[in-house]
C-alpha positions in Angstrom: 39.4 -1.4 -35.1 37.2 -4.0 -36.0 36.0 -6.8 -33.2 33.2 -9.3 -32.5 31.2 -9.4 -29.2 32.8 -13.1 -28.5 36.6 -11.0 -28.9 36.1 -8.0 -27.2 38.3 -9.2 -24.5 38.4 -10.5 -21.0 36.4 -8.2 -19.0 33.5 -8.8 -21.1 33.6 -12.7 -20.6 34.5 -12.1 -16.7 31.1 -10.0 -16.6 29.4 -12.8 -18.5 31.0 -15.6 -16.1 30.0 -13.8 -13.2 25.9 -13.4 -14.5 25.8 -17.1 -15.9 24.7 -19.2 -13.1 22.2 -16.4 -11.1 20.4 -15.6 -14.8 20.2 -18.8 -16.0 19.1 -20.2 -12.8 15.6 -17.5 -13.0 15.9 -18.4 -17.2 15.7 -22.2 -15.9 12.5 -21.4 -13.4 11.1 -18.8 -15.8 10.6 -22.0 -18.4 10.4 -24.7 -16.2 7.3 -27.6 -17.2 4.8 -28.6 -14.6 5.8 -31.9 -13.3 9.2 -31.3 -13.8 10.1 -31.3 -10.3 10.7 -34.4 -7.6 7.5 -32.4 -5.9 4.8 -30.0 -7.0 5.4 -27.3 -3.7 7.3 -24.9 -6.1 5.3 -21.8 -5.6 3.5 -19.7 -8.4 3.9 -15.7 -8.1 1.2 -14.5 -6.3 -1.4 -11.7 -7.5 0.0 -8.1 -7.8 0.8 -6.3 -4.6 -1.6 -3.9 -5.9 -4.8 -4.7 -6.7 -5.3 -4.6 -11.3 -1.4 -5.0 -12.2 -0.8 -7.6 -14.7 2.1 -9.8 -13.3 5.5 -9.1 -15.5 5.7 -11.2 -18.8 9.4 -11.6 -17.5 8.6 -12.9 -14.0 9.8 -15.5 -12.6 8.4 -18.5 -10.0 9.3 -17.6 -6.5 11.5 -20.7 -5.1 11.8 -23.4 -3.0 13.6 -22.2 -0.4 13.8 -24.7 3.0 14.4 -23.5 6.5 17.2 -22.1 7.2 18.4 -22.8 10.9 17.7 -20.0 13.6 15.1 -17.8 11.2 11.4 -18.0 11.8 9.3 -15.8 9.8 5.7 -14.5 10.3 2.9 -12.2 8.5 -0.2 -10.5 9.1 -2.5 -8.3 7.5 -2.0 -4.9 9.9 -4.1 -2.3 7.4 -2.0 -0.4 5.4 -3.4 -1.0 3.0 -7.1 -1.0 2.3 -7.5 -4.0 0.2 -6.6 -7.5 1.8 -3.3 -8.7 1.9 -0.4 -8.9 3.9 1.3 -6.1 4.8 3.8 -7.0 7.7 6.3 -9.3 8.1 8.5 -9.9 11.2 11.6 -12.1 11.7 12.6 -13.8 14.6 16.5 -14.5 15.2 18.5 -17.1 17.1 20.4 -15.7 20.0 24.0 -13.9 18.9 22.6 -13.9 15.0 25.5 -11.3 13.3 23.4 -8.6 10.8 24.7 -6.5 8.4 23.4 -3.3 6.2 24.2 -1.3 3.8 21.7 1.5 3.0 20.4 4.2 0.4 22.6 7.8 -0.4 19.6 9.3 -0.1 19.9 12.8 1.9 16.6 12.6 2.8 16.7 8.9 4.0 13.6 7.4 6.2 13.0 7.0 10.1 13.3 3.4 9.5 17.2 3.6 7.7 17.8 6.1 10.2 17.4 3.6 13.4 19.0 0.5 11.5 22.3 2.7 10.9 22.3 4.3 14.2 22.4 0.6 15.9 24.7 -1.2 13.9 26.5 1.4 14.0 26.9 1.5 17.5 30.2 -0.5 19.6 28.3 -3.5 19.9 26.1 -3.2 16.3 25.2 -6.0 15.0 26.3 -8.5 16.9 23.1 -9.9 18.6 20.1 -9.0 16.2 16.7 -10.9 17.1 14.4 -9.4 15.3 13.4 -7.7 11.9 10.0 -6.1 11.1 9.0 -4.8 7.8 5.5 -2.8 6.8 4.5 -2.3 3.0 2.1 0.6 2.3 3.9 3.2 4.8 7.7 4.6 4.1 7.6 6.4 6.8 10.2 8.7 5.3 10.2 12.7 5.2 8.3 11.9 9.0 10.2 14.0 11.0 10.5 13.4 14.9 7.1 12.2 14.8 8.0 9.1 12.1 11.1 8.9 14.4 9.5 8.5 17.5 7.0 5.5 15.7 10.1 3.5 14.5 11.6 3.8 18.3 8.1 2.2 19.5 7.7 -0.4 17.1 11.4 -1.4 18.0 10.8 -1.6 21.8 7.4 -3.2 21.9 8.7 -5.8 19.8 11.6 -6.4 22.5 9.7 -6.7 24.7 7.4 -9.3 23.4 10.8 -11.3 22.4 12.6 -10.4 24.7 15.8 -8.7 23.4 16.8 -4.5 23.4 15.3 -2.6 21.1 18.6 -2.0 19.6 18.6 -5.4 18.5 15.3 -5.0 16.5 15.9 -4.1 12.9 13.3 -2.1 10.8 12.3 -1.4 7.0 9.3 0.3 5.5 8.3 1.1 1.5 5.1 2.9 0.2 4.2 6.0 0.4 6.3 9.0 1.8 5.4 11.4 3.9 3.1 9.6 6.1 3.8 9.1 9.7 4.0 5.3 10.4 0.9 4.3 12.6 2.6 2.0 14.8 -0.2 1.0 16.7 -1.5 -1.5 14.0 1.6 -3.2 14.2 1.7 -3.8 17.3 -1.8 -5.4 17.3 -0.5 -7.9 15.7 1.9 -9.0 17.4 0.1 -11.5 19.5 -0.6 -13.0 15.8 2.8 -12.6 14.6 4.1 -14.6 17.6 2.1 -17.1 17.0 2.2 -17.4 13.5 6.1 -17.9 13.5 7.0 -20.4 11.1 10.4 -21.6 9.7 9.1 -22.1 6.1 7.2 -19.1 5.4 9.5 -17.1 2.7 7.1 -16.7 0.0 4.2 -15.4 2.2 7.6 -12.8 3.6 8.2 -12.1 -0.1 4.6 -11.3 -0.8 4.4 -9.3 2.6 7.1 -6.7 1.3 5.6 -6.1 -2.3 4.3 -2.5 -3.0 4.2 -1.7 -7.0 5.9 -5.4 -7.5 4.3 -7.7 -9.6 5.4 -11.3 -8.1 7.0 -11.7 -4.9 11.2 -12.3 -5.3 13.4 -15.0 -3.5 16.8 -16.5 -4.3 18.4 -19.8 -3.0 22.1 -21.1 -2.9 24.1 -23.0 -0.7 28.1 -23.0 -0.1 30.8 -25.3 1.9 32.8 -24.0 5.4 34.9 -26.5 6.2 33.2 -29.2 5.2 29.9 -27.8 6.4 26.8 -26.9 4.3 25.7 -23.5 5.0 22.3 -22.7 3.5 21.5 -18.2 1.9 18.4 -17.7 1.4 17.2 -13.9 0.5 14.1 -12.1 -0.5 13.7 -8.7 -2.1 11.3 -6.3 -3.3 11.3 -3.5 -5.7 9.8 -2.2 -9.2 9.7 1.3 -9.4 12.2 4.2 -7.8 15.0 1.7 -8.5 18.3 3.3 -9.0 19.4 1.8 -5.7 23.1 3.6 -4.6 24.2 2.3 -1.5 22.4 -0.3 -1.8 11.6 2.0 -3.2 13.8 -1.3 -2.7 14.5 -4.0 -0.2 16.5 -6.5 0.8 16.9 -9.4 3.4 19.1 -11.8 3.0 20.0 -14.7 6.0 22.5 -17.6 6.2 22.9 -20.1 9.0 26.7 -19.6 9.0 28.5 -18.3 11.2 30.2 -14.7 10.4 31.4 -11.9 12.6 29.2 -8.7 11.7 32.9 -7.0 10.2 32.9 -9.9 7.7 29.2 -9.6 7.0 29.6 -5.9 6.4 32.8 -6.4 4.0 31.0 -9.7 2.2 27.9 -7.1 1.4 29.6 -4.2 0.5 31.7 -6.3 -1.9 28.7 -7.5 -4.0 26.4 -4.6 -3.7 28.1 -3.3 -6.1 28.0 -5.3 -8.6 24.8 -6.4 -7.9 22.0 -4.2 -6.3 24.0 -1.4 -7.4 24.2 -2.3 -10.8 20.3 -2.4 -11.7 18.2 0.6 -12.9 14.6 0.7 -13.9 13.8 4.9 -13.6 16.9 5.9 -12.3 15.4 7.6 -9.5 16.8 6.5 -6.0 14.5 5.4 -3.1 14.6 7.2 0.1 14.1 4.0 1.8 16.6 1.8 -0.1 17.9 -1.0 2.7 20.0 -4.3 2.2 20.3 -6.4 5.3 22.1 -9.5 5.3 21.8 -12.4 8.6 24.0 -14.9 10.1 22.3 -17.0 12.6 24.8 -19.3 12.9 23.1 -22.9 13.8 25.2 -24.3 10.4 27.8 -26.1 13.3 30.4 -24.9 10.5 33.4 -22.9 12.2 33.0 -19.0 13.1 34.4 -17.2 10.6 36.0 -13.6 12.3 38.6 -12.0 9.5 38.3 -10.5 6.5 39.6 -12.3 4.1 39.1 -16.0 5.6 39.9 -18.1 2.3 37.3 -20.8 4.0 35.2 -17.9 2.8 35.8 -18.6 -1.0 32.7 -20.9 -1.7 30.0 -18.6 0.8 30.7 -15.2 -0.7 30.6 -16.7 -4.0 26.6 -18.3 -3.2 25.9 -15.1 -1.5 27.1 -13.0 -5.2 24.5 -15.5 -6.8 21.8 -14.9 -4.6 22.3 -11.1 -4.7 22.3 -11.0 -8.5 19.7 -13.4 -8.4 17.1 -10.7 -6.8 18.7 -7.9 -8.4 17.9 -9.4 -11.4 14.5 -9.8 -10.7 13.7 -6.2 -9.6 14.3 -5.5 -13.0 12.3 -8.1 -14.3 9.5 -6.4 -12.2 10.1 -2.8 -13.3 7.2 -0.8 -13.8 5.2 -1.8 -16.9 8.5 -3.4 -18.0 8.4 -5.8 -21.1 12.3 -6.4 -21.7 14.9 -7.5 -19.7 18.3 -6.0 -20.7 22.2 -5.9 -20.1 24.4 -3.1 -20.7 27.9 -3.8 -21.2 30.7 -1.1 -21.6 34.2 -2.1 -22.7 36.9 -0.8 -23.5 36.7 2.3 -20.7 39.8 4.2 -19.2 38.7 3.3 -15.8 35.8 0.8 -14.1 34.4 4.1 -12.6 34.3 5.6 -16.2 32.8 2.4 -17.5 30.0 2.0 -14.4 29.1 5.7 -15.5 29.0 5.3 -19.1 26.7 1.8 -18.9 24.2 3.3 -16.3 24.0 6.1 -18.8 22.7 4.5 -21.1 20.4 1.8 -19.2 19.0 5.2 -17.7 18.2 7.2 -20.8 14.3 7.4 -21.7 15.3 7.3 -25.1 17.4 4.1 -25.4 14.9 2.3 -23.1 11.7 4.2 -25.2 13.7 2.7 -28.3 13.9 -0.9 -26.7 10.1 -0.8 -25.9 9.8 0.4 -29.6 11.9 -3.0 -30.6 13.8 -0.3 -32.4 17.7 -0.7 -32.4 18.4 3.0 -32.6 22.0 2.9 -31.9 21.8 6.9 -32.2 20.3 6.9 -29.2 23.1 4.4 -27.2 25.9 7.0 -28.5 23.9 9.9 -27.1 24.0 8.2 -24.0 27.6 7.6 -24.2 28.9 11.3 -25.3 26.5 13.2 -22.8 28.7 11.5 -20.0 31.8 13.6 -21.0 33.9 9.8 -20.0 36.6 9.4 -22.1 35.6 8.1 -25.3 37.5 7.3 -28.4 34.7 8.6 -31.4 36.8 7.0 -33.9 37.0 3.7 -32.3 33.1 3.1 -31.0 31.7 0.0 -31.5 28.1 -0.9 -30.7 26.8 -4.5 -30.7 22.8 -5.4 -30.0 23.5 -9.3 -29.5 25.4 -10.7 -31.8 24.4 -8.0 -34.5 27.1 -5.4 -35.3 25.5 -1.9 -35.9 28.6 0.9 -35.6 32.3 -0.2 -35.8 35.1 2.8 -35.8 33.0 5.2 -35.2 30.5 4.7 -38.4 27.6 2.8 -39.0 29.1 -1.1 -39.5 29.3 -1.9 -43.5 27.7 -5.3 -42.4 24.6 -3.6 -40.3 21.1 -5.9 -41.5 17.6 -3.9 -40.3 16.1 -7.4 -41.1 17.9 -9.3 -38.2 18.1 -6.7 -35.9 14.5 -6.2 -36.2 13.8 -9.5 -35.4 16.1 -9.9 -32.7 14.5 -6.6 -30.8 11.6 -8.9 -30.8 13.3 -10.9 -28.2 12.3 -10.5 -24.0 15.7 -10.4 -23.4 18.5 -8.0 -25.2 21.9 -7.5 -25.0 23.7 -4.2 -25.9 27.6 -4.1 -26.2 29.8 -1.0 -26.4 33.0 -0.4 -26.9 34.3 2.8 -25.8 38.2 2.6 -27.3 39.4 3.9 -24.4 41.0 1.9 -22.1 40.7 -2.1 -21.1 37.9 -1.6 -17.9 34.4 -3.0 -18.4 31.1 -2.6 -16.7 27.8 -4.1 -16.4 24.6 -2.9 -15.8 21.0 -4.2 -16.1 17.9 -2.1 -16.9 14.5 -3.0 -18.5 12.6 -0.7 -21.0 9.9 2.1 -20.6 6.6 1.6 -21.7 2.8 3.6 -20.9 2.7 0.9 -18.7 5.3 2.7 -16.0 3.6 6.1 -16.7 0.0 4.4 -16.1 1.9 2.8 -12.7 2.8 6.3 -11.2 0.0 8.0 -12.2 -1.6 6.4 -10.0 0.4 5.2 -7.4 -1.3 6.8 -3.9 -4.7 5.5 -5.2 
């Protein structure tokens, strides 16, 4: 059965619908001209989080994001790190703001994932959230009570300074684990954060969170409630340890509409999945993973309170491209990463079976060693396929690198060319394609290669 990538049936051209407008939205600011803007405030990525990283060769300028209503944002420098640079960042919400999270499968999750599940979890969870604090530098993870007890007092000093509960005080941490959070130097800065507070102060927030990253992440859309413009704006970080499964990475994502926390939680576990949950840079999941989306609700568009509202068509839609937007771009920042790539499986007996057998082979070392090699070793995707034990029609496997056919029906393709599928491995950006001949489910998933450049990261990462 013999097929070209632009036939290989729906699914495959739903999955490249549904990636258009986020990746060519970072393709459009990844090549944009100086001048070509109405202004010249569009931010450049900042220097590495840590001091002697090279910023990605597939970043992307952080963007123009405006104030969204009933967010102000704030950092400081609080020490945990030794060189200078930010390292906290606190946001300050408008009275009956709506949050929602969904958080890593780790078994050994942090202090910080443990408090933000334990209160919106709770009867009234989520449903008047003032504040969020994040520190870079200190997971606080594998703390025990002691790591416990510092989330508990960061929450409640911050209360008190604006004043709200300290369940309504949100928390995330990323760097290093096993180090007990010293609260104390955040809470010297509070005084500074308070009056620091500014509405348009997302870029300094998305440099705030780095750790490993390379250039600070944001994402921007904007959607229609009855008539009303709602505004989602979202930061993230992330490089390494990305595998996420819920959903080191982080999220934050805020909208001035106005959604009951149940709808928030049902909007975000929706897209995680094909969003955060659908990127991979080492396949190793963060103990600290933590996506927490905001509705502050100062839009004056109508409060939206079921499931399923179809005035609800246009916002989850923005907030899908916003998601993929940043997941995208934690894969453009994995460690020592050089190519950005996309894994589709079709063709699968189920869209379980074809999640499994496209992370697979975004995971393997040896595909993604391959891709840094600019070698299209194809051998290597159908290792990745058969080691799954998915159902898989031998006979009928097809493998496509771009446009470029290299195994049809289970054999190498009669019209395989080394030439130009050297020279399209060349490319930053490569597609693979497989067809599994199994079924009519398809999958997407995004990964980057694996250079010395990750190994050379690691090595050194508590320095």
């Amino acid at each position: 059965m013999t097929k070209t990538p632009s036939t290989t049936g729906q699914k495959i051209e739903h999955a490249l619908e549904k990636a258009l407008d986020p990746f060519a939205t970072a393709l459009k600011r990844a090549t944009r001209t100086p001048g070509s803007e109405p202004t010249a405030t569009t931010p450049t990525p900042a220097a590495a989080g840590k001091p002697g990283l090279a910023i990605s060769p597939l970043a992307v300028p952080f963007p123009t994001i405006p104030p969204i209503g009933g967010v102000e944002i704030a950092t400081a420098r609080a020490g945990f790190y030794k060189h200078e640079r930010d390292d906290l960042v606190v946001f300050r919400f408008a009275r009956g703001t709506s949050c929602a999270g969904v958080f890593t499968r780790h078994k050994i999750g942090s202090a910080p994932v443990d408090w933000c599940k334990k209160q919106l979890g709770s009867a009234e969870g989520g449903k008047d959230v003032r504040a969020l604090v994040v520190n870079a530098g200190c997971a606080n993870a594998f703390t025990g009570k002691a790591g416990a007890d510092a989330a508990r007092r960061t929450a409640s000093e911050v209360a008190k300074r604006f004043g709200c509960r300290q369940r309504d005080v949100m928390l995330a941490s990323t760097g290093v684990i096993g180090v007990v959070l010293d609260e104390k130097k955040i809470i010297a800065k509070l005084p500074e954060i308070e009056q620091g507070m500014d509405s348009d102060a997302w870029a300094r927030a998305g440099r705030g969170i780095m750790t490993t990253d390379t250039f600070p992440k944001g994402a921007y859309a904007e959607a229609e409630i009855e008539g009303y413009k709602v505004r989602i704006a979202g930061i993230a970080k992330g490089s390494g340890m990305i595998a996420p499964d819920m959903a080191t990475m982080l999220a934050f994502i805020v909208t001035d509409a106005d959604i009951h926390p149940n709808v928030l939680q049902a909007l975000l576990g929706l897209h995680v999945r094909t969003t955060f949950n659908s990127v991979t840079v080492d396949g190793d999941t963060s103990t600290n993973d933590t996506a927490l989306l905001f509705a502050t609700g100062t839009s004056g568009a109508p409060r939206i309170g079921r499931v399923g509202d179809r005035r609800l068509k246009s916002f989850s839609a923005a907030l899908d491209k916003v998601m993929l937007d940043l997941a995208h771009q934690l894969v453009r920042d994995g460690e020592g990463a050089t190519k950005f790539v996309k894994v589709t499986v079709d063709g699968a007996a189920s869209p379980a079976s074809a999640r499994k057998l496209a992370k697979s082979i975004a995971d393997s070392p040896l595909v993604k060693t391959a891709i840094a090699g600019q070698d299209a070793n194809w051998g290597r995707v159908v290792m990745a396929v058969g080691k799954t034990e998915e159902p898989v029609d031998r006979d009928h496997l097809a493998i496509w690198f771009g446009p470029h056919e290299a195994a049809v029906d289970g054999a190498p393709s009669p019209t395989y060319d080394e030439a130009k599928m050297t020279a399209y491995m060349k490319n930053p950006e490569i597609d693979i394609t497989v067809d599994v001949g199994s079924g009519r489910a398809s999958a997407t998933v995004w990964t980057c290669d694996l250079t010395k450049g990750y190994i050379e990261i690691n090595g050194d990462y508590r320095s």
